[in-house]
C-alpha distance (Angstrom), angle and dihedral (degrees) to the residues before:
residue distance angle dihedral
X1 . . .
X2 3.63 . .
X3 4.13 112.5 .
X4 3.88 134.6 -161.0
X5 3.76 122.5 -151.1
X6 3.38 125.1 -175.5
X7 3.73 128.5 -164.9
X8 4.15 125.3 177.7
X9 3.97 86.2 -92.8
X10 3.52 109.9 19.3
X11 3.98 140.5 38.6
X12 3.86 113.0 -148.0
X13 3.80 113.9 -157.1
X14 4.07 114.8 -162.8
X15 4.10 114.7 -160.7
X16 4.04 111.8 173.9
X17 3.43 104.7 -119.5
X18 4.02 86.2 -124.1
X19 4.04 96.3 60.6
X20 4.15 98.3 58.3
X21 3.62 136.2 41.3
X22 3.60 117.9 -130.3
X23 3.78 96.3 -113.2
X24 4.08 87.3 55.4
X25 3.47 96.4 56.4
X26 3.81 96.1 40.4
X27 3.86 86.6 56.6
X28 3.95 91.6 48.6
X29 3.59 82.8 52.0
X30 3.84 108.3 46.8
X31 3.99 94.9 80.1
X32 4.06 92.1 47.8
X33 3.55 86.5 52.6
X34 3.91 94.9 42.8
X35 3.96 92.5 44.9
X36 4.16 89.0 46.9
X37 4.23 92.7 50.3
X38 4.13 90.1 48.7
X39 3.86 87.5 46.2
X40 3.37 90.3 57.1
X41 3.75 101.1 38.9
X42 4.18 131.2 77.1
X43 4.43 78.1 -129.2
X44 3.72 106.7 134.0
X45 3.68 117.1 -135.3
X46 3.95 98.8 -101.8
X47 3.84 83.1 54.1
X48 3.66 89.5 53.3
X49 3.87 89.7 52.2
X50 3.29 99.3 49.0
X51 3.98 93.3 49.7
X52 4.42 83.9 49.1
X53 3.57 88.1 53.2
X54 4.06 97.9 46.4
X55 3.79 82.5 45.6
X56 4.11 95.6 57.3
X57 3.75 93.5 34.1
X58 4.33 85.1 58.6
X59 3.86 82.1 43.1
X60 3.76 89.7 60.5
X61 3.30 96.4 39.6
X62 3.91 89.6 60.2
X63 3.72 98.2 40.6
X64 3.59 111.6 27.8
X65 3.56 93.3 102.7
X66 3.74 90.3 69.6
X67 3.70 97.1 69.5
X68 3.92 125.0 68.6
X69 3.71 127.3 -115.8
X70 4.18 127.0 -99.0
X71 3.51 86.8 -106.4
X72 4.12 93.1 54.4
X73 3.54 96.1 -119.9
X74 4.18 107.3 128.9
X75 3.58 121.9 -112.2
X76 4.09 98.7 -162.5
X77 3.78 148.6 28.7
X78 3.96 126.0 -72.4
X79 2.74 123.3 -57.2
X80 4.20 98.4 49.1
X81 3.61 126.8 129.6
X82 3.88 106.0 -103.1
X83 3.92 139.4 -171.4
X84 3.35 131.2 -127.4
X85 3.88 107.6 -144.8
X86 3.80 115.5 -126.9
């Protein structure tokens, strides 16, 4: 069971190390952790998009042979997500 405590400065969130996989909660993380560095930074916001968008075109780069094609053909190794054409 996933818990939320909050305090007058801080919010403490509690996730069983059971219920998540790593990756998930590194994903659910990324933009809290992207938000907190501009906060703290003189970066302007079309700084900030530019480094989010360098960040999910490396993403892509790294991972985009997990996904299938349009066509439906597969582009990587089991296991890969795949889709079924309609």
């Amino acid at each position: 069971m996933i818990t939320v405590e909050s305090t007058e400065k801080e919010i403490h969130v509690t996730i069983p190390r059971g219920e998540m996989d790593p990756a998930q909660i590194e994903a659910i993380l990324r933009p809290f952790r992207f938000t907190s560095l501009v906060a703290g930074s003189a970066m302007s916001q079309r700084e900030a998009m530019r480094m989010a968008e360098e960040s999910k075109a490396d993403w892509w780069e790294r991972n985009q042979d997990r996904f299938a094609r349009a066509d439906g053909s597969r582009v990587c190794q089991a296991p890969c997500l795949t889709v079924q054409p309609s």
